[in-house]
Each structure stands twice: as structure tokens, then as C-alpha cells.
N, C-alpha and C positions, 0 to 999 in steps of 0.2 A: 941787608940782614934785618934791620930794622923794620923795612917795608915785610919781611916776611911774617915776622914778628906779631906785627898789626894782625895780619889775614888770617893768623892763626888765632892769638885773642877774640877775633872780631868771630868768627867761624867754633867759637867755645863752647858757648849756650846750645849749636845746632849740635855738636859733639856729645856731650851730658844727653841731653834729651834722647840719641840717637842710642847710648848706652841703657838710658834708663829705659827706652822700648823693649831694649832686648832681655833684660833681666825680667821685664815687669811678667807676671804669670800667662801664661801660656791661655792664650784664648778666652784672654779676660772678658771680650767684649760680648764672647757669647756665650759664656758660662750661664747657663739657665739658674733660675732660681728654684730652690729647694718645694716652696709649697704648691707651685704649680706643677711641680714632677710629682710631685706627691698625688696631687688632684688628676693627674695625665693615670696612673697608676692603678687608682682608684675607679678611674670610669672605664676602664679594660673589663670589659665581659668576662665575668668567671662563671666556668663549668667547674661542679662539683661531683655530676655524676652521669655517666655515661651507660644503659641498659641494654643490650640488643634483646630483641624475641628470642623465645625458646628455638622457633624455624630461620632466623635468621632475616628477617625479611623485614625489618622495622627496628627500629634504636630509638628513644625514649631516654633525655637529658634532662638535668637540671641548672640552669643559669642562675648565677646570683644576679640581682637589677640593681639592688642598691643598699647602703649600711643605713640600718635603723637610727634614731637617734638613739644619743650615747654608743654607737657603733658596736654594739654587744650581738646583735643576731642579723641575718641577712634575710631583706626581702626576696623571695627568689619564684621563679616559674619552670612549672614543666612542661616540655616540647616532645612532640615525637613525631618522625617523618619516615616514608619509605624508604627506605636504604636508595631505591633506584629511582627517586623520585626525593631529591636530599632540599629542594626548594619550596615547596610545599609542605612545610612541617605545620602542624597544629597543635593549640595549647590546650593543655588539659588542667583542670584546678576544682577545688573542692567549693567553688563559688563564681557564681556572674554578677558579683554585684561591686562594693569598693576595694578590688583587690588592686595588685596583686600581694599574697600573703605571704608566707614563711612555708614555705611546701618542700618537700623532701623524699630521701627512702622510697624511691618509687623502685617497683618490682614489678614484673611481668605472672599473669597466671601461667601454671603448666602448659595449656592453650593456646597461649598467646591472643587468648580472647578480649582481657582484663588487664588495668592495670590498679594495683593498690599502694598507697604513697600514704607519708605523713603531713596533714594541714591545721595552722593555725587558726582559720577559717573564725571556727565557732567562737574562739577565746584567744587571746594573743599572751605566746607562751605557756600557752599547753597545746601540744599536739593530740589529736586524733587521728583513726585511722579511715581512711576515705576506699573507695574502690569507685573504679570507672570505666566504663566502653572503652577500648581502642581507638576506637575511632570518634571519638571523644561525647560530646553531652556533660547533662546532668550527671554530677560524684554522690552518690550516698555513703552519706557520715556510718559507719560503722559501732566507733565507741563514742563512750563519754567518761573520760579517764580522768585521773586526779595523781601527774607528776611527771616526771621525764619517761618519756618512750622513744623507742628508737629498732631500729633492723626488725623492719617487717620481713615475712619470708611465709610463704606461700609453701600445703601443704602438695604434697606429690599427687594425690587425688583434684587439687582445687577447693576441697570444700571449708577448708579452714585454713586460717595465717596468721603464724605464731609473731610475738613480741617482747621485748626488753621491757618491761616495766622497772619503775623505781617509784613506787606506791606511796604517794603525800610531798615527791623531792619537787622545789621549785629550783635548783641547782643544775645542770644538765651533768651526765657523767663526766670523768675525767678528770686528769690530776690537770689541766691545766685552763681550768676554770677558777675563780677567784676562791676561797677559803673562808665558811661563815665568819663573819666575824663571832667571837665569842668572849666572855664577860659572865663571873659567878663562880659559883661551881663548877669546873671544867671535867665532863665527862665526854668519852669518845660516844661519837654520834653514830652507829654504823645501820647505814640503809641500805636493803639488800635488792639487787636488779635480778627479776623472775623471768623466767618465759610466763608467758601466758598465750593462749590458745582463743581466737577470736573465730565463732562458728559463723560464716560467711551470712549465709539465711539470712539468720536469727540476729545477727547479731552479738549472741551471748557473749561473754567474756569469763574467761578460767584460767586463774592460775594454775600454774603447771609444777613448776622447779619448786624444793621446800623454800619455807621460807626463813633465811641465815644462811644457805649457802648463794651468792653471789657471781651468777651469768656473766663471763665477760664476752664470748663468740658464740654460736649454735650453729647446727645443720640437722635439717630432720633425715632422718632414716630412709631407706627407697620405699620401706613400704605402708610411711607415716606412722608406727606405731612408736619411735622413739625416737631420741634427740640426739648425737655427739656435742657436750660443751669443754669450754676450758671453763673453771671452776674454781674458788674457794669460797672457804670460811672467813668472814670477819669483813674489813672495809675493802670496796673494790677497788680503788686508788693502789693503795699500797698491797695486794694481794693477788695483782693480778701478776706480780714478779713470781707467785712459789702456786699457780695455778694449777691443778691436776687435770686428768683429763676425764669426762664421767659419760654414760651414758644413765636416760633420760628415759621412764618412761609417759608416754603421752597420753597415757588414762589414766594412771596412779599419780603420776610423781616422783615416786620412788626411783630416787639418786644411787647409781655405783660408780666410784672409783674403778675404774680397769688400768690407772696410768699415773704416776707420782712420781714424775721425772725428774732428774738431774742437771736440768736448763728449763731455758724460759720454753715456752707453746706457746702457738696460736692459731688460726685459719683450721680447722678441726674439719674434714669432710670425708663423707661417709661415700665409703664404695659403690658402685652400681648395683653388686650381686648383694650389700648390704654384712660383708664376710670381714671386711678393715675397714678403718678410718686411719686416713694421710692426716699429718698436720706439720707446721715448720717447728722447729727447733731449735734452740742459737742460746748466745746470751744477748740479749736485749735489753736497753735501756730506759725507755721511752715507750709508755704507752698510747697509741695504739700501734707505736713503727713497729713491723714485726723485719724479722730476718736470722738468715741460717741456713740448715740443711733440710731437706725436706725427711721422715718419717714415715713409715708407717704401723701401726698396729692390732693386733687383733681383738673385732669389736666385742671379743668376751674376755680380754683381757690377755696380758702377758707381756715378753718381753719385745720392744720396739725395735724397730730394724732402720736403720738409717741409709735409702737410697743413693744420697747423693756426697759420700766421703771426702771426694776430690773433686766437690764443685770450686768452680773460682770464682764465680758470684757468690751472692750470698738471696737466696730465695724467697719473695715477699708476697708471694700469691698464690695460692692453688686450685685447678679445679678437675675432678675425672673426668673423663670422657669416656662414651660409652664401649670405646674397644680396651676399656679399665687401664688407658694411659694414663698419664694426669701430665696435664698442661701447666706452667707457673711461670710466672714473673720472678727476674731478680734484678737488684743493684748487677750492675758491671763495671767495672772500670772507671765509675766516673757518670756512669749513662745507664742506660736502661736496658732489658732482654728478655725475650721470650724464650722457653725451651718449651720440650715434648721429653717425658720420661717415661722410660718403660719398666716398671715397678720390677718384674720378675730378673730382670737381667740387668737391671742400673745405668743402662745404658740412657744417655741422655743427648735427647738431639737440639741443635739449635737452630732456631725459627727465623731469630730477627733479634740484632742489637744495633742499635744510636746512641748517640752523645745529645740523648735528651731528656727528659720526664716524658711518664706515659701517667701523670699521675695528677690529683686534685689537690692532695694536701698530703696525706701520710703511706709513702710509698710506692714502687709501681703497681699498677694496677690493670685490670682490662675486664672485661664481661664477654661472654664466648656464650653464641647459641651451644643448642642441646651435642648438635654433632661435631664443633672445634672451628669450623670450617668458615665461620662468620664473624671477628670480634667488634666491638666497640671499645672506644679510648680516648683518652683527651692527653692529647701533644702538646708540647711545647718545649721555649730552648731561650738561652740566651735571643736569638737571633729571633724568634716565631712567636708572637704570642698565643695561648690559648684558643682551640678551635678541639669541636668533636669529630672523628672521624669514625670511619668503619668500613670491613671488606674483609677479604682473607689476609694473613698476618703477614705483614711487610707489605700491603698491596690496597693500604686502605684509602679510599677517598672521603675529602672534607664534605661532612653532613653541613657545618656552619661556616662561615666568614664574617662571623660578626666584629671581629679585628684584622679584616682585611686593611683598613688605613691605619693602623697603628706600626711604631717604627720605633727601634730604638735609642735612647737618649746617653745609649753607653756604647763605648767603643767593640772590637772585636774579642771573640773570644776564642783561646787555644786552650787543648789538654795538655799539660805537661808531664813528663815523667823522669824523676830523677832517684839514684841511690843513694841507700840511709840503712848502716848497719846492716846492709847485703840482702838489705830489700828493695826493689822498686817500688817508690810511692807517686800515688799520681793526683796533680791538681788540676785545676783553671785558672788561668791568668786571663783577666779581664783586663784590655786594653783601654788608657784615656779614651774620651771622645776626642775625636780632630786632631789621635795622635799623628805626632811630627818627631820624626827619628832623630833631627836635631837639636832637640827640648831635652834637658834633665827631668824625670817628675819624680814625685814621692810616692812610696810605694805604700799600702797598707794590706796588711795579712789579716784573713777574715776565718776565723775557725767555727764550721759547723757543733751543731750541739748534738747531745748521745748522752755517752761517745759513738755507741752503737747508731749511727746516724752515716749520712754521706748528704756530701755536695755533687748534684747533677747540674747540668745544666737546665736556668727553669728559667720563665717571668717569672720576674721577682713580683711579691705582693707590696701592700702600700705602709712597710712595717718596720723593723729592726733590720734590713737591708743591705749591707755592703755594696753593693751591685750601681748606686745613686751614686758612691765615689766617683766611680770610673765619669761619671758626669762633668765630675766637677774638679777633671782634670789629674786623676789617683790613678795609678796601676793599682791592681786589688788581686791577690793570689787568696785562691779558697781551696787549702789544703786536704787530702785525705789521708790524714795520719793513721797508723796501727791503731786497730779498736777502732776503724769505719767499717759500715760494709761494703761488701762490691769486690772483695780479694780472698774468699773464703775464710771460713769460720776460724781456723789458726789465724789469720789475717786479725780478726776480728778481737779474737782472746792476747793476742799480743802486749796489752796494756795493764792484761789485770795483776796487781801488787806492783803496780809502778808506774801508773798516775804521773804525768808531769812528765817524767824521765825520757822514756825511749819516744812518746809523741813529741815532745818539744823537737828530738834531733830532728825527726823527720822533717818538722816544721822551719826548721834553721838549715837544713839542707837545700829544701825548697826555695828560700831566699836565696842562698846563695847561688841556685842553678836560672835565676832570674837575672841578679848582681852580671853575672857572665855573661848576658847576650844582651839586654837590653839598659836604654841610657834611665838607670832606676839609680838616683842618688844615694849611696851607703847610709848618708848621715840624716836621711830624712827615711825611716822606717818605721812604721807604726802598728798596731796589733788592736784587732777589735773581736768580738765575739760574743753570744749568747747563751746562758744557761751552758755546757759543758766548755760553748768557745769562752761564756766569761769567765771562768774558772781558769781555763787556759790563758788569757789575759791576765788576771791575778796572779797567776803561777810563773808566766813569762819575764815580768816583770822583776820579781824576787830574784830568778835565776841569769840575767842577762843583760846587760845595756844595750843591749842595740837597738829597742826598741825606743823611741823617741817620743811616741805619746800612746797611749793606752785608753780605749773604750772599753769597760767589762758590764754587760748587760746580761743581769739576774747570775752573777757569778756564786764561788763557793769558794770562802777566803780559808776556812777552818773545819776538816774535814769532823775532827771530833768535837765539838760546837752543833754540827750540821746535823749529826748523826739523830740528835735529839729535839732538835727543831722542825725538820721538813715530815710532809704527810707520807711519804712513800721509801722508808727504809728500810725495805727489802731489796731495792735492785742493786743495795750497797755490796752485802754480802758476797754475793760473786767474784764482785770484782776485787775488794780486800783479804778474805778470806777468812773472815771471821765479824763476828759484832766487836761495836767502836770497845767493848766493853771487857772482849776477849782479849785483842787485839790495839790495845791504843797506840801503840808505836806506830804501825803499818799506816794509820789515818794520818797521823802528826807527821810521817817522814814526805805525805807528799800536799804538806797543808802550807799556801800561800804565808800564812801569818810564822808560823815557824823561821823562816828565813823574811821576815818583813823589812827588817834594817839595813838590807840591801837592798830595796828600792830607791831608783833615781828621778824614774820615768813619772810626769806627769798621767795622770790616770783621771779620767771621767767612769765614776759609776751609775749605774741606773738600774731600778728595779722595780716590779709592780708592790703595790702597798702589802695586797694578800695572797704572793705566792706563797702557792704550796711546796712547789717543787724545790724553789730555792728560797728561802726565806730573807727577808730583809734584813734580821741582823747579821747574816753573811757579811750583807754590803757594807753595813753600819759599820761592822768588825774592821774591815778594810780600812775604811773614811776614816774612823777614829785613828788609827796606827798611823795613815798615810799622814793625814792632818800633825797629829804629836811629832811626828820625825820632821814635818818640813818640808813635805812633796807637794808640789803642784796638786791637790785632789779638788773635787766636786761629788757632790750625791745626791740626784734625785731621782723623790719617791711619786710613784702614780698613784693619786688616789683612786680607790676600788680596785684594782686590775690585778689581773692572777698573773700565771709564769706568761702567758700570751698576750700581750697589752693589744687593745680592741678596739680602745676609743683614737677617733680620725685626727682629732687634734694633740691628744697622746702621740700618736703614731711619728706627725710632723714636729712635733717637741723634739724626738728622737732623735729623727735623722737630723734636723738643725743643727742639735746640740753637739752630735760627732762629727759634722760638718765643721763645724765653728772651733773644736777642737784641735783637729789635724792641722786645721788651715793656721792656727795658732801656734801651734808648739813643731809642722813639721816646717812650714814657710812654701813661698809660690815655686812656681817652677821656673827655672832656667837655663838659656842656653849656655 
């Protein structure tokens, strides 16, 4: 007995050790590090923009190459190649000398002879507009402009192509560009973005649109004499929520209202016979995501007719075709879809849907020659990174492989779909890397921002993230709560006067349909999110324990606080139903700080110094509370950086910091 005794003491240390293998975190050894994924991320070739010819027979891209310093604008080039001949691409640029520059907006002429793009060529940080051969050469500079320009567009004849000016703005448009600083006498700044009319020839340049009312989209006429825009009065940020629809004439100027709708617009395009203009329709969040139903009206005005009632997308793209169908993109399910509508009968066909982006940055997207028959698009998925494609729809082959060896550093990814309150909602569940069925891991819920938003599958960018968890060992669910798009416009309206409420269940259902199949530890649940997700992070919190550590990036702690702080509240109204001021209850009953004293959850916040969208003292709001009660908090601010943080070492701050977080407060994984 004694003897066994010994063998057992003696065989102790190898026991312990043998334990502490099995507890220690799951694929500690090759758990990559945060700044080199960061850098792996970052040198992923991005396409921003994908053109095909009017005939089809050519597509013309834009690649980003590389982040400027301070990471605020992208060096970028444009390519164009035969559709049948996808190896032989050439570059086209507004210079042969120390490029490559910040080049954009390239647009095909009616012809397909020309192409005209935006280059910073002359001046870094002011665009002009360039034109050039197809077949490339020498770009003649066109303008010599003084502020943001943007959406070139070429008139139906060729001989002129209109633009977005914003006359003296060194600021680019957008709400989610940094906020002047300001200091003094504070008066509202409002600068108005014109069409302007650029005579090919010559040269010349002419403003178009008056000036005070405010361009957000355009489309010229078939027969170039006038314009369809969405439109207001006063700043463009916050105005493009309560947008009319006008048309435009292109010798005068002279603006008419034909449309002062009861939801948000956008994508405005005008008929072949030139007799309606199509545009989408929805409530909308975020400017420039559009989505909804698609519309049509008559271009001398009256009442709107709405084609698509019982879409169950939700529609982010439009464009005629000349047998006057209209072709559009929508969210689906989670993924992306092409249809075919036929205006007269509302019948709508479908083309092609995946469980991926067809998009660059803000929505699905695609370019379709003149007859349908041809598109361009830039792909991508969890699984794929970015690459441009083109052919007829569903049938396209890759123009590029410029991430042919790229791979990724996150585990698999499934759609999920579970019910919430007798609705099916559906997410993705991103799989660890090097998952092992016999490992507990920690889960972290990652909520998209909007709300009028949705989670596709994409390459992730090199930014605010969730997608890097899965790296480093995190199951990571990226919910679509009521108020996403992708499940029609009821889908959509679902949330409005109740914030917080009926999105949370969804969100808590979701866990739970995760809890059930796979080894995701109860006690180790965490919740991250930006801009709508931080709010929902702030909100989560207040309402629930289960979450275990909290990241809220660019949140909104105090609805009525907000009201009065951020630049763009107008897309308030909608959704509460009145101003903070009619209305204060409805803001307070779904404001994080109102129920603050039930926080438990340690919470990291973070936010840029000068957003507009959600202001700093949001976060401030929170810290203070969190801090005074005794919760685990943190708060940091970006210097410079608006609702989208841009700078490279910014960007790895981020994800370290929620990295560092989770791994803190949720613990390693175990078997």
C-alpha cells in the first residue's frame, strides 16, 4: 500500500501538469497576434468599384493600393480589361509621373468610347475631373475645382457630365466624416452640394441645382434636358432623412418638387420613355445604406405607386432596362440578390441570391451594361476575399485574383435561424479557429449598426471588427434583429417605439438557439457592437446579466441628451415618433442611463473624438454612471476621428483593446 502510495505522489507533478494542459486555452500556441492580423487585413486588395461598358464588353475597377498616412483617404488605381480577355487589364490614371494617386468615380461614356473618373493628380485632396481613351493614354484634366466633388455621370448624348460639388468644403460629404471642430460663436455652417454641368470640349463648368437646396443622388433625363434628384433644404448630413424628390432643369436650374414623401428615398432613376422615375423607399438609417421597397412615380408629379408590397428583401439598387423592367439588388436573408421587376404587373423575378456581399462598402450593389445581359460586381464572403467579377447574372467569371493566396484566420461560418416572438430571425455564427468540439469556448454577440443595417457575410476590413474574435479562439454570433434589412420593410419597421425591447429578444433568443447545439459556455457571454450595435451594448447591459463583459463602440447611452447633441436628427423622428421635445418619455423609456443601476457587466467603451453621428458625451454619459456605481468601466477617446475611425493604428488600438477585454473578464477556454 505504501509502495503504491510512493508511485502515486511520485507521478503528482506529471498529473497537475496533465490537468493544467487541458484547462490551459484552447490553441494557445497558435493563437496569432492581433497587429499582424491587423496588417494580413490591411494588405487585402480592396475594390471599391466595379463599371462594366454600356455594350458590355469591358469593366473598368477601382483598387485601393494602400492607406495614406494618418489613414484618412486611400491611394487607389483604376484598371480596365476585356471581359474575354480578364488578364490583360490596363491602367488608366489622370498622370505618368509619381503616382499612384487617389483616383475614383470612374464612369463609362454613352459609347463606351471614354472613360471619366475623379484624380487627385493636380492637388492632393481636391479631386478633379479627368477623361480618358478606353484604351488608355494621356487623361485630360477637365476642371479646376475648389472643394468636395463626387458622382460624375455622363450626359445621354456624351457631350457633357454632370457633378456633386460642395463649393470651398475641404471636408468630404457625410455624416460619418469627422465634425469641424468649432470654438466662438457657434453658428450652423450649412454647405450646399450642386449638380454642376462640365461641357466636355470646352471644359466649362456650370452650376446647375439652386444654390441652398442640397443634392444628395441624381440621374439625368433620357433626353438630357433635366435631372431626377433626392433633395433638401438646409445641411446635407441631417436632411437627407426628410429628402423630396425634384426634378431638375439642365438649362435653367429651376427646381420642382413632384414628391414629399412619407419615408426616407433614394437611388432616383428616370424611365427610358423618360414618363416615371423608380426610386427605393424604406425607413433608413444611415446615410448613404439605402433599403426598402422599390417605387415608382410620375415625372410630372403625383401620387407614388409602390411595386414591390410583399418583397421579403429589402431593395438597395436600381436600374431600368430598356424593355422598361428595372433590375435591383436587395439584402436577403442574411446575403445578397438580384431580381427583375416588371413595373406594370409587380411581378418580380429572381435572378440570383448567396450568402455573400456583392458590395464595396454601403450595400448590394452591381453595374449592368445598357441591355441587363452583362453585369460587373465585386464578391466576397466570410470564406472569399474580394475579387471583381463579371458575365450574365449568376454566371460571372473573376476579372481579378489579386487574393488568390489570401486565407482565412477565422473559423467557419453558418447562417442560423431561430424564433423570437413568432418571428424567424436570422444570424451567422462564426466558428473559433481550430475549432475542437471537445473545448468549451466563449461566445461574443456582435450587433450590426442602422438599425436599418444588416450583417452579410463579407471580408472583414481592418477596423471595429468582431470577425478577429473568432481568431482568437471566440464563437462570435452577428445577429439580425427586427429593424435589419433583408426580411421586408414590416421586418424593418418592427423596432420603431421600442428600441431596446423587442431587438434585445431576438438577440437573447439567438444565444440561446447557439447554448443548445454547440459546447458555448453560459457563463462566459459577451456583447460588442458599434454605433446602433453600441447602443445595443449599453442597452444590453442595463436590461440583463448574462452578458459578462461588454464592448460599446460609438454607443448612445441617453436618448434625450442625444437628441440635442448629434448632427443628424432627423432619422430620430421615425422611429420615436415624434421630437425629443414632443415626446420625452418614448426617448427615456428606451435610454440605457435610465435603468443604469442595474449594470453589473464590466463594459469597455470607445468612441471617435468628433463624431457626428454619436457624440462623445454619449460615452462620457455612460463612464461617468458606470465609474460612480462601481462597474468595471474604461473609455477611450480617438483623437480626430469621426463615427468611422480611419487611422491604422486607431484601428489596432480597437481590436486589442476588445481583445484584451473579453479575454479578461470572459477567461480561456476549456475542456
Amino acid at each position: 500500500m505504501l509502495k503504491r502510495m510512493h508511485r502515486l505522489l511520485a507521478a503528482f507533478p506529471a498529473l497537475v501538469l496533465w490537468a493544467l494542459a487541458l484547462s490551459a486555452p484552447a490553441q494557445a500556441a497558435t493563437r496569432p497576434a492581433i497587429d499582424p492580423l491587423m496588417d494580413e487585413l490591411a494588405a487585402v486588395h480592396r475594390f471599391t468599384e466595379a463599371a462594366v461598358s454600356p455594350d458590355g464588353s469591358r469593366v473598368a475597377w477601382v483598387e485601393s493600393l494602400q492607406e495614406r498616412s494618418g489613414g484618412t483617404a486611400q491611394v487607389s488605381a483604376i484598371s480596365v480589361a476585356d471581359i474575354g480577355s480578364p488578364g490583360t487589364a490596363w491602367r488608366i490614371s489622370a498622370g505618368t509621373g509619381a503616382g499612384p494617386y487617389v483616383e475614383h468615380d470612374v464612369v463609362w461614356s454613352p459609347d463606351g468610347s471614354r472613360l471619366a473618373f475623379l484624380s487627385e493628380q493636380a492637388q492632393a485632396g481636391q479631386p478633379d475631373l479627368y477623361v480618358v481613351e478606353a484604351r488608355g493614354g494621356a487623361a485630360r484634366k477637365l476642371t479646376s475645382l475648389d472643394g468636395a466633388v463626387a458622382a460624375p455621370r455622363w450626359s445621354p448624348d456624351g457631350t457633357a457630365i454632370a457633378l456633386l460639388v460642395i463649393e470651398g468644403s475641404s471636408r468630404a460629404a457625410g455624416p460619418l466624416e469627422p465634425a469641424a471642430v468649432e470654438a466662438g460663436v457657434i453658428e450652423e455652417q450649412v454647405l450646399t452640394q450642386r449638380i454642376n454641368v462640365v461641357d466636355v470640349a470646352s471644359g466649362r463648368v456650370r452650376p446647375v441645382s439652386p444654390d441652398g437646396l442640397y443634392i444628395h443622388e441624381y440621374d439625368w433625363s433620357p433626353d438630357g434636358k433635366s435631372f431626377a434628384a433626392t433633395a433638401a433644404h438646409g445641411s446635407g448630413d441631417n436632411n437627407w432623412y426628410i429628402s423630396q424628390l425634384y426634378t431638375i432643369s439642365a438649362a435653367s436650374g429651376e427646381a420642382r418638387s413632384i414628391l414629399e414623401p412619407s419615408m426616407q428615398i433614394a437611388c432616383p432613376r428616370w424611365s427610358p420613355d423618360g414618363t416615371a422615375i423608380a426610386f427605393i423607399g424604406g425607413l433608413m438609417s444611415d446615410e448613404p445604406v439605402a433599403g426598402g421597397d422599390v417605387y415608382t412615380v410620375p415625372a410630372t408629379g403625383g401620387a407614388p405607386r409602390n411595386l414591390t408590397p410583399d418583397l421579403a428583401g429589402s431593395a438597395a439598387w436600381l436600374a431600368w432596362l430598356p424593355s422598361r423592367e428595372i433590375l435591383f439588388t436587395e439584402y436577403a436573408d442574411g446575403g445578397s440578390g438580384i431580381a427583375r421587376l416588371e413595373p406594370a404587373s409587380g411581378q418580380v423575378t429572381v435572378l440570383w441570391t448567396g450568402p455573400e456581399s456583392i458590395t464595396a462598402s454601403f450595400g448590394p450593389t452591381l453595374s449592368s451594361s445598357r441591355d441587363g445581359r452583362v453585369t460587373a460586381l465585386i464578391r466576397h464572403s466570410w470564406a472569399a476575399p474580394p475579387e471583381v467579377w463579371a458575365g450574365a447574372i449568376g454566371d460571372w467569371k473573376p476579372l481579378t485574383r489579386a487574393n488568390a493566396t489570401v486565407r482565412p484566420s477565422w473559423g467557419e461560418a453558418r447562417s442560423l435561424h431561430w424564433p423570437s416572438d413568432g418571428r424567424m430571425i436570422q444570424g451567422w455564427l462564426l466558428y473559433p479557429r481550430d475549432y475542437d468540439p471537445g473545448t468549451r469556448y466563449p461566445l461574443v454577440v456582435s450587433v450590426h449598426g442602422g438599425p436599418a443595417g444588416a450583417r452579410t457575410s463579407g471580408w472583414p476590413r481592418p477596423s471595429f471588427d468582431a470577425t478577429l474574435l473568432a481568431s482568437q479562439g471566440y464563437f462570435v454570433l452577428f445577429p439580425n434583429p427586427r429593424g435589419s434589412l433583408g426580411w421586408g420593410e414590416a421586418f424593418t419597421r418592427a423596432n420603431v417605439k421600442d428600441f431596446g425591447y423587442g431587438d434585445l429578444r431576438d438577440i437573447l433568443a439567438g444565444v440561446d438557439e447557439v447554448l443548445k447545439t454547440l459546447p458555448v459556455d453560459p457563463e462566459r457571454v459577451g456583447i460588442a457592437g458599434w454605433s446602433y450595435g453600441g447602443y445595443m451594448t449599453m442597452w444590453a447591459v442595463t436590461q440583463t446579466g448574462r452578458f459578462r463583459a461588454a464592448v460599446a463602440g460609438a454607443g448612445i447611452a441617453n436618448w434625450q441628451s442625444y437628441y440635442g447633441q448629434n448632427g443628424i436628427d432627423q432619422w430620430m423622428i421615425p422611429y420615436f415618433g415624434a421630437s425629443v421635445y414632443d415626446d420625452p418619455e418614448v426617448y427615456a423609456r428606451s435610454s440605457p442611463i435610465t435603468f443604469v443601476k442595474q449594470v453589473k457587466t464590466p463594459t469597455l467603451i470607445l468612441v471617435g473624438e468628433r463624431d457626428v453621428e454619436c457624440p462623445v458625451p454619449q460615452s462620457y454619459e455612460l463612464w461617468h454612471a458606470l465609474k460612480t456605481l462601481g462597474v468595471p468601466t474604461q473609455l477611450v477617446v480617438y483623437t480626430g476621428e469621426g463615427h468611422a475611425i480611419r487611422k491604422p493604428d486607431h484601428r489596432k488600438d480597437l481590436i486589442r483593446r476588445a481583445v484584451a477585454w473579453f479575454d479578461q473578464h470572459l477567461g480561456p477556454n476549456t475542456r
